[in-house]
Gaussian input, Z-matrix of N, CA and C with variables (Angstrom, degrees):
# hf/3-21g

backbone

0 1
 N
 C     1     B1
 C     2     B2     1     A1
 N     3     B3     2     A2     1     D1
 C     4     B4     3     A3     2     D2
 C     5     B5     4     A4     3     D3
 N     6     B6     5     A5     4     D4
 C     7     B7     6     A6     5     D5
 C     8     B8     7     A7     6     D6
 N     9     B9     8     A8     7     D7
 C    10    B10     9     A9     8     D8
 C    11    B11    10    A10     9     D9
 N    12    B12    11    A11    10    D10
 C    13    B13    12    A12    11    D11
 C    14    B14    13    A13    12    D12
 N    15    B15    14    A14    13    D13
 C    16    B16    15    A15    14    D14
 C    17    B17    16    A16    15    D15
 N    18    B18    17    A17    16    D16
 C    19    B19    18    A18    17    D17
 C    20    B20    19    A19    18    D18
 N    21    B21    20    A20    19    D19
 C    22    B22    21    A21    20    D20
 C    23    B23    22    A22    21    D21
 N    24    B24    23    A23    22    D22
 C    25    B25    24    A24    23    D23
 C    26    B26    25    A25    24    D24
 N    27    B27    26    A26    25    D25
 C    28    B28    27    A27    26    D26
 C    29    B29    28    A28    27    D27
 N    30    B30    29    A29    28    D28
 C    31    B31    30    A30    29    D29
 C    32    B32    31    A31    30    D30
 N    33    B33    32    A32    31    D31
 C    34    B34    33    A33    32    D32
 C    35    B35    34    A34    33    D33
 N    36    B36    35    A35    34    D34
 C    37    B37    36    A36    35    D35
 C    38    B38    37    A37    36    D36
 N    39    B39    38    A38    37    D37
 C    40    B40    39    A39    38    D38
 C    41    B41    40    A40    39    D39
 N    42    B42    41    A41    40    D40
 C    43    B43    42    A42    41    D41
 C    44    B44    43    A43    42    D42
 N    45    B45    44    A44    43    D43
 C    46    B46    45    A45    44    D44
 C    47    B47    46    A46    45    D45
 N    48    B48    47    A47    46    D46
 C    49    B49    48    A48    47    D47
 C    50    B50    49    A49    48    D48
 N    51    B51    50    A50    49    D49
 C    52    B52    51    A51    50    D50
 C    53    B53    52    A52    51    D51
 N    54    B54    53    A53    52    D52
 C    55    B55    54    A54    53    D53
 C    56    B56    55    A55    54    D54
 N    57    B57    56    A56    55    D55
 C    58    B58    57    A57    56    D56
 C    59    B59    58    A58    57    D57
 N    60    B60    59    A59    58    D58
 C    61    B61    60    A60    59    D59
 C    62    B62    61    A61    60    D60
 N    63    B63    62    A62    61    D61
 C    64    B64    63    A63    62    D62
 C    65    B65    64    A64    63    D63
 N    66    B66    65    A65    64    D64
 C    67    B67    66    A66    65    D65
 C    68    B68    67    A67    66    D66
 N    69    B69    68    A68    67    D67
 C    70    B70    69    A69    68    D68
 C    71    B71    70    A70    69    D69
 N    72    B72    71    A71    70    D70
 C    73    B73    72    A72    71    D71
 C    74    B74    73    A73    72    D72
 N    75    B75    74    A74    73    D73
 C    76    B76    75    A75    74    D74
 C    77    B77    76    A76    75    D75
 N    78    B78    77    A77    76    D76
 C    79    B79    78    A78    77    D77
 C    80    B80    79    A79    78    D78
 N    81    B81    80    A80    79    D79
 C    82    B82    81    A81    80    D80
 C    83    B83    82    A82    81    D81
 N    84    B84    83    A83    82    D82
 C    85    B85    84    A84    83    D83
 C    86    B86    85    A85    84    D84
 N    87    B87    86    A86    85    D85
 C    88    B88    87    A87    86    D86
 C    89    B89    88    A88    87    D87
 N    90    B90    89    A89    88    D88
 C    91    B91    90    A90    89    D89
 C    92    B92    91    A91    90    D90
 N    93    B93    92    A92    91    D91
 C    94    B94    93    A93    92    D92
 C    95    B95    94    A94    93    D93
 N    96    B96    95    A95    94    D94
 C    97    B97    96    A96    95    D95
 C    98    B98    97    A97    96    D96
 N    99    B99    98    A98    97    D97
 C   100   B100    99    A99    98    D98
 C   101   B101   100   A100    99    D99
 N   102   B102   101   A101   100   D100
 C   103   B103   102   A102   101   D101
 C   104   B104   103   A103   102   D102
 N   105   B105   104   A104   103   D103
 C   106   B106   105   A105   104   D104
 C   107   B107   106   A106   105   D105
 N   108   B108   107   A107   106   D106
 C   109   B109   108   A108   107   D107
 C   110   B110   109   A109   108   D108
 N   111   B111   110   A110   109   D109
 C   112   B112   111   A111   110   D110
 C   113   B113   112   A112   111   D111
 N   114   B114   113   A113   112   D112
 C   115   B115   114   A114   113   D113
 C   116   B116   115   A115   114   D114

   B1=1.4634
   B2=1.5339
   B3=1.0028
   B4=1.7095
   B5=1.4282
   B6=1.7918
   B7=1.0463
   B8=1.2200
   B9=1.5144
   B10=1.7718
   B11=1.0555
   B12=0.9886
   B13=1.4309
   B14=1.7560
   B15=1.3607
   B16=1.8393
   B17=2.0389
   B18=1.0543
   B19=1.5844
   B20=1.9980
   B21=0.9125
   B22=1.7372
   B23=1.5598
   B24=1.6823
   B25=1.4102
   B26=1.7683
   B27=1.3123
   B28=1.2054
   B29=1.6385
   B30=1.3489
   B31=1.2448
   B32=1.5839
   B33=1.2013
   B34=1.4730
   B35=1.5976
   B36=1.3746
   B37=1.4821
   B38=1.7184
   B39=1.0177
   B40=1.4845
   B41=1.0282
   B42=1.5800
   B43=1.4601
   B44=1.3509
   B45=1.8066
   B46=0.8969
   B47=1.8838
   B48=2.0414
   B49=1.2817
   B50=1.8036
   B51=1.5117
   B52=1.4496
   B53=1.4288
   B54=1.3946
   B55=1.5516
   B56=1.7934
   B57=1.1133
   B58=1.5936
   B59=1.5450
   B60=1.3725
   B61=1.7520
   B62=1.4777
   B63=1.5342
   B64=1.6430
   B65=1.9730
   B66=1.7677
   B67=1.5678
   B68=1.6818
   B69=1.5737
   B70=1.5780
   B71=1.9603
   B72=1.3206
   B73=1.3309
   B74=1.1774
   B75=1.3979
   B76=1.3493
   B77=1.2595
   B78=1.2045
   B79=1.7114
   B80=1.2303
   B81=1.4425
   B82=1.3881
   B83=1.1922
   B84=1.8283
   B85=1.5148
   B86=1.8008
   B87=1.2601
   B88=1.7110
   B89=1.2970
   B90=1.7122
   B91=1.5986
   B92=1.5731
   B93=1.4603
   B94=1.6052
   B95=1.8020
   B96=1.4934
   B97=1.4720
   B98=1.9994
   B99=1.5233
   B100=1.4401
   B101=1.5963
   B102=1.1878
   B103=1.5160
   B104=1.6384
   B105=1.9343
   B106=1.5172
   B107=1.1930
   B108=1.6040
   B109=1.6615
   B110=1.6581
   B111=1.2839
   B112=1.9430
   B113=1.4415
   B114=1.3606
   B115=1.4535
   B116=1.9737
   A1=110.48
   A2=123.97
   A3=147.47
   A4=75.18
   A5=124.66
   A6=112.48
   A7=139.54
   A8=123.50
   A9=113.18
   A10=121.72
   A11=122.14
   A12=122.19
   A13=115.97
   A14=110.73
   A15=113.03
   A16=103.25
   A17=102.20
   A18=141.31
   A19=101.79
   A20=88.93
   A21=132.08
   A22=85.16
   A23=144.19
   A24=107.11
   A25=76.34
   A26=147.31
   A27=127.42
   A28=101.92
   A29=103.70
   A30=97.67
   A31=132.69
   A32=87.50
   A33=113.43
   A34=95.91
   A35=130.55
   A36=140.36
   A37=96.67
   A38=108.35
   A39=91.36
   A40=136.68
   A41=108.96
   A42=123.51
   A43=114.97
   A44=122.60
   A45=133.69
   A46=123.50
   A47=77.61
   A48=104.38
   A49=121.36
   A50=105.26
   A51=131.75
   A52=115.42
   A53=94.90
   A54=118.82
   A55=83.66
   A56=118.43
   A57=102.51
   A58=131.89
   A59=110.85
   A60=118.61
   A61=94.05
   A62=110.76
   A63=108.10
   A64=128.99
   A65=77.81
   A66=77.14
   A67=102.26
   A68=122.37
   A69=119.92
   A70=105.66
   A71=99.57
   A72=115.29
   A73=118.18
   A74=127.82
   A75=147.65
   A76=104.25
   A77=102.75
   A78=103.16
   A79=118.45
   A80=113.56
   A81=130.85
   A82=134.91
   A83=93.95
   A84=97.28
   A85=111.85
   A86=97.49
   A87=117.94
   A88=108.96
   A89=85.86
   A90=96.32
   A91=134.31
   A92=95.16
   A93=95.74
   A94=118.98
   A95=94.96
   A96=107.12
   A97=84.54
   A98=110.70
   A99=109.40
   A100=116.58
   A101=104.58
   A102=122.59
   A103=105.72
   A104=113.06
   A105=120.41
   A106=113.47
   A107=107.37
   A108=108.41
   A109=122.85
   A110=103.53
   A111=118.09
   A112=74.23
   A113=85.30
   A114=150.35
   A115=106.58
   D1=-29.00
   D2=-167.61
   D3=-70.12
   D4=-89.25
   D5=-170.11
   D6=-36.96
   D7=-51.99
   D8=162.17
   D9=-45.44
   D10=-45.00
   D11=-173.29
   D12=-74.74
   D13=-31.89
   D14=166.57
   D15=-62.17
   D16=-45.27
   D17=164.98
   D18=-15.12
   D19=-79.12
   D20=-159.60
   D21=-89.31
   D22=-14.88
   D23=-179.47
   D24=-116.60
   D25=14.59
   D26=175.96
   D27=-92.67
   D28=-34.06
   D29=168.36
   D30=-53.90
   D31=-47.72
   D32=-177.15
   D33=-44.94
   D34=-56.77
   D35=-154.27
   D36=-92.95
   D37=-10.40
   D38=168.83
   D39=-117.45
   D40=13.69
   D41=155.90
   D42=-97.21
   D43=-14.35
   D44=177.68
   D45=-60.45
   D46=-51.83
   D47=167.25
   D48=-49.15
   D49=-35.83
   D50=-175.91
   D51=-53.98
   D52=-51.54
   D53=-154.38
   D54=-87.94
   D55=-56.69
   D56=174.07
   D57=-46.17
   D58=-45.98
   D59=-173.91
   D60=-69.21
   D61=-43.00
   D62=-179.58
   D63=-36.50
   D64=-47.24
   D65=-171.09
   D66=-95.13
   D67=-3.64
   D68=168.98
   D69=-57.84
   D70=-32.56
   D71=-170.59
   D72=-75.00
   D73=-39.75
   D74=138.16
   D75=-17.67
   D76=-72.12
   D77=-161.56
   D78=-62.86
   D79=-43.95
   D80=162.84
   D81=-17.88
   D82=-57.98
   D83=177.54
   D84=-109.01
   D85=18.32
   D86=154.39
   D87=-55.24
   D88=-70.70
   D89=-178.85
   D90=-59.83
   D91=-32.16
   D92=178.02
   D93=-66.14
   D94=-25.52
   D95=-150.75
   D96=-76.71
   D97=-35.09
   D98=-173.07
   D99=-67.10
   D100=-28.15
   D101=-165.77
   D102=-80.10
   D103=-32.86
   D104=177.09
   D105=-71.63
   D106=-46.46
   D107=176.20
   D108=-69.92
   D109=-2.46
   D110=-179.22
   D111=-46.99
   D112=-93.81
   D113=178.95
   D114=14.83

């Protein structure tokens, strides 16, 4: 039971983790795309 549940919160953190880099990445190329068209 220990295991599902260690199981079920790694998951949990690594879509969490997902959903974070996702939208750093987003922004990223937000930003780049604003900074090319300055330009």
């Amino acid at each position: 039971m220990l295991v599902t549940n260690t199981l079920r919160d790694v998951t949990r953190w690594r879509h969490a983790t997902l959903f974070v880099y996702r939208t750093i990445f987003q922004i990223a190329n937000t930003l780049a795309f604003c900074i090319g068209e300055r330009q």
